[in-house]
C-alpha positions in Angstrom: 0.0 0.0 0.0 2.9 2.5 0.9 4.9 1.6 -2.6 1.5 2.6 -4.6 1.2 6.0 -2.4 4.5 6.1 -3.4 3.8 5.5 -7.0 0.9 7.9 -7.2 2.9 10.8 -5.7 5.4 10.4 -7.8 3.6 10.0 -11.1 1.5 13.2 -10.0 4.3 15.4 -9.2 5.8 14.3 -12.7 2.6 15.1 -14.5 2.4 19.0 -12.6 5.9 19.2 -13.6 5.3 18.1 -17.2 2.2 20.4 -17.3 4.3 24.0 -15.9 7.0 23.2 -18.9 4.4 22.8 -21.4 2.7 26.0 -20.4 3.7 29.1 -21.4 2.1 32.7 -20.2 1.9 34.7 -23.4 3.3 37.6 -23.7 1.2 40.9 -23.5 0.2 42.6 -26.9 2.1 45.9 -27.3 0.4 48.9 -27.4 -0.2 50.2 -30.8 1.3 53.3 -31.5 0.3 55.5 -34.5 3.7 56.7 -36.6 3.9 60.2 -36.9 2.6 61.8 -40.3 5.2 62.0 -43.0 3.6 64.4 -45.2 2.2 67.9 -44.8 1.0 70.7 -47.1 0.7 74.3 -45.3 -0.3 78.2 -46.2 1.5 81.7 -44.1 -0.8 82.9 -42.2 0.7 86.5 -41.5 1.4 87.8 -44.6 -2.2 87.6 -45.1 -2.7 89.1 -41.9 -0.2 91.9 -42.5 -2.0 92.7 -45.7 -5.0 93.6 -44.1 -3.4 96.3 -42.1 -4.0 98.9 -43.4 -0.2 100.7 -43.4 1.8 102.4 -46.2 3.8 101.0 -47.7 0.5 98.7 -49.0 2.2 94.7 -48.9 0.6 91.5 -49.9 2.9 88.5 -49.3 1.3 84.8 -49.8 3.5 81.9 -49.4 2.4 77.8 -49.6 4.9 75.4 -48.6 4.7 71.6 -49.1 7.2 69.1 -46.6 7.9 65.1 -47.3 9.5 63.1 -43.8 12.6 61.0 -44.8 13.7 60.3 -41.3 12.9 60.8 -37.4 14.8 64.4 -38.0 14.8 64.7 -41.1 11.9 66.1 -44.2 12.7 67.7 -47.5 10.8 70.8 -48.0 9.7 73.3 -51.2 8.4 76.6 -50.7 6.7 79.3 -53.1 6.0 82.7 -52.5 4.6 86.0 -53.7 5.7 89.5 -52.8 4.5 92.5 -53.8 5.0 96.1 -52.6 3.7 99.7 -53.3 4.6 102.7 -51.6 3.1 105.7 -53.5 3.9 109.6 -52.5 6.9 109.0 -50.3 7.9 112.5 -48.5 11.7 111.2 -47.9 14.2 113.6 -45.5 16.1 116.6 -47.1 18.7 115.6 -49.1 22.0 118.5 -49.5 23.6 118.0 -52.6 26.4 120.1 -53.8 25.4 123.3 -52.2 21.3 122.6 -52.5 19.1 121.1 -50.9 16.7 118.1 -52.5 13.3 117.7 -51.2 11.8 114.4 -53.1 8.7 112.5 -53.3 9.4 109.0 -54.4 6.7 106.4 -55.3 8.3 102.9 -54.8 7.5 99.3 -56.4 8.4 96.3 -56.4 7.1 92.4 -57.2 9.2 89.2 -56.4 8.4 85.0 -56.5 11.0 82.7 -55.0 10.8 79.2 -55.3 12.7 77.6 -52.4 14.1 73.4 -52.4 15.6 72.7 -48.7 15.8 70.6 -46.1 14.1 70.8 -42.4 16.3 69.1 -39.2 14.5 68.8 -36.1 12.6 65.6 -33.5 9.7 65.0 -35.7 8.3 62.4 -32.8 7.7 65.5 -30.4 4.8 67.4 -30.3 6.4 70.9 -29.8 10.1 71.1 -31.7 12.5 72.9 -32.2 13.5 73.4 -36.1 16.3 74.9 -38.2 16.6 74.9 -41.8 18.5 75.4 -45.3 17.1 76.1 -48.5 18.0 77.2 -52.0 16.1 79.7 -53.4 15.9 80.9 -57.0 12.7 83.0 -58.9 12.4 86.9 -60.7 12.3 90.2 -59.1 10.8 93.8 -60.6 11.4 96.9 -59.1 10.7 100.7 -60.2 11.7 104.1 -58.6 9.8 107.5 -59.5 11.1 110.2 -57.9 10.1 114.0 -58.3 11.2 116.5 -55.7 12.3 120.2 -55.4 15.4 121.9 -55.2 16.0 124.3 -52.3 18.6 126.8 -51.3 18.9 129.3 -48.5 17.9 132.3 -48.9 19.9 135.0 -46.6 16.9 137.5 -47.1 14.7 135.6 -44.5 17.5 134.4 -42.6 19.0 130.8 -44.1 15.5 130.0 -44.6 15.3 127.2 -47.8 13.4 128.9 -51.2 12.2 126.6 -54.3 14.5 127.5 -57.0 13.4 124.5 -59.7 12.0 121.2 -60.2 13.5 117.7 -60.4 12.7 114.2 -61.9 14.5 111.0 -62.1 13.2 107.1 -62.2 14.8 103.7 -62.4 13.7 100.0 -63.3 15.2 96.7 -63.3 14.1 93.5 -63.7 16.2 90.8 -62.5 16.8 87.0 -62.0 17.9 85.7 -58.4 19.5 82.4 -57.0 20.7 82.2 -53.5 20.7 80.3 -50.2 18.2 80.8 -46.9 18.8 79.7 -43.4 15.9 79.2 -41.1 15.0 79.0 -37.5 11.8 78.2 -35.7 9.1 76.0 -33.7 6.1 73.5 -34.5 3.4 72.2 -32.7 1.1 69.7 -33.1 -2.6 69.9 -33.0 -4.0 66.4 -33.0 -3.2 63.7 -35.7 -4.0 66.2 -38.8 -2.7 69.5 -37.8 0.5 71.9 -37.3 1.0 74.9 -36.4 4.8 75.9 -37.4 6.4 79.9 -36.9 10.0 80.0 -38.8 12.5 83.3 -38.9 14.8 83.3 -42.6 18.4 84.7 -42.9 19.1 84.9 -47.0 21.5 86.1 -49.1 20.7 86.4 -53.5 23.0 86.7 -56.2 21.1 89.0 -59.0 21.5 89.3 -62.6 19.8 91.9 -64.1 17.2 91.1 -67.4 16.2 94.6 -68.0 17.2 98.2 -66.3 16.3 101.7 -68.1 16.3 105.1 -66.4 15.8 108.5 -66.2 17.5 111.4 -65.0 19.5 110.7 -61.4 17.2 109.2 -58.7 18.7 108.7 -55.3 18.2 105.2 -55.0 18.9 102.8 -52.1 22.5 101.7 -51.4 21.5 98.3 -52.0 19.9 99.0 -55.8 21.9 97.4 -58.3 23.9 95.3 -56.0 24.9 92.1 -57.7 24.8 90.1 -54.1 22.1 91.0 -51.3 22.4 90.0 -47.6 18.7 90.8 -45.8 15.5 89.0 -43.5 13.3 87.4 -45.2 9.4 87.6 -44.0 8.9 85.7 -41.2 6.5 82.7 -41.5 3.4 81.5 -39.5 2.2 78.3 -41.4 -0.7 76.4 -41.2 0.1 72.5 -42.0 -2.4 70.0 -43.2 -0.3 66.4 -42.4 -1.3 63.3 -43.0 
């Protein structure tokens, strides 16, 4: 009777064994996490916005920008953009010239679209980022100077005050091609799985070559007119992204 208790017990134990190596406690599922979107199509929002101020010089600056994710930090990016500007009746400050005095009126005008091909570095996993940015950037710039004015001398009669002694005219136009480079800083948020809200600051400097320049008389243009390389800000950018 004790050898088959003995029996029993040892054939059970055997079989619990057997049973704990033949079972195996699966492994939890792991949570599904969407990737992040790798595509996003997105309009400025405050050139629009700064063309409804009403402010001389009258501005309208639209701008569309399309991006395509190659990496976690990484996304190829194209921009287009339109400028245009008009700044009519001008009083500039006295100008002395040789003895005289110049007192113009300028009306100022200009139209420019860039076409930019770059590439965007920042953590595309986060939902508010840091960004920086290079582009090229090549497209067609117009711009036109009309300038009449007055010249003035003193007048030791009423003391050095300035009298109108003739009139003056002088205007410039130039129609030019650009190519250049653009660095950019700036920040993106998220809004949801379909949304972004990015605000980006650009640094560029355009070589020109001029297509077309006529003018009259002697205007007294900008220092930068004519330059054949051109260091300035760009407009800063609040975009509106679509991503999917």
């Amino acid at each position: 009777m004790r050898r088959c208790f003995v029996l029993l017990f040892t054939l059970c134990t055997a079989l619990v064994v057997q049973a704990q190596d033949d079972y195996v406690i699966p492994a939890p599922e792991p949570e599904y996490v969407e990737p992040p979107p790798t595509r996003s199509i997105g309009v400025d929002l405050f050139g629009p916005a700064a063309t409804l101020v009403n402010t001389a010089p009258e501005r309208v600056h639209l701008a569309v920008a399309g991006e395509r994710w190659s990496g976690p930090r990484r996304a190829w990016r194209v921009d287009l953009a339109y400028d245009e500007e008009d700044d009519q009746g001008r009083v500039d400050d006295l100008l002395f010239v040789q003895g005289t005095y110049l007192a113009p009126v300028v009306d100022e005008r200009s139209r420019t679209v860039t076409l930019g091909f770059g590439l965007v570095v920042q953590d595309h996993d986060k939902r508010i980022a840091t960004r920086i940015g290079a582009s090229f950037q090549t497209g067609w710039t117009e711009r036109s100077w009309d300038e009449t004015g007055r010249i003035l001398v003193p007048d030791s009669a009423c003391g050095g005050c300035l009298v109108q002694v003739a009139d003056y005219t002088g205007s410039r136009y130039d129609s030019e091609l650009f190519a250049g480079l653009a660095g950019t800083v700036g920040i993106t948020g998220r809004m949801g799985r379909h949304w972004m809200v990015e605000f980006r600051f650009p640094l560029q400097v355009r070589a020109y070559l001029t297509l077309e320049g006529e003018g009259t008389g002697a205007p007294f243009l900008p220092d930068d007119w004519g330059d054949a390389v051109r260091f300035g800000l760009g407009w800063p950018g609040l975009y509106l992204h679509r991503t999917w």
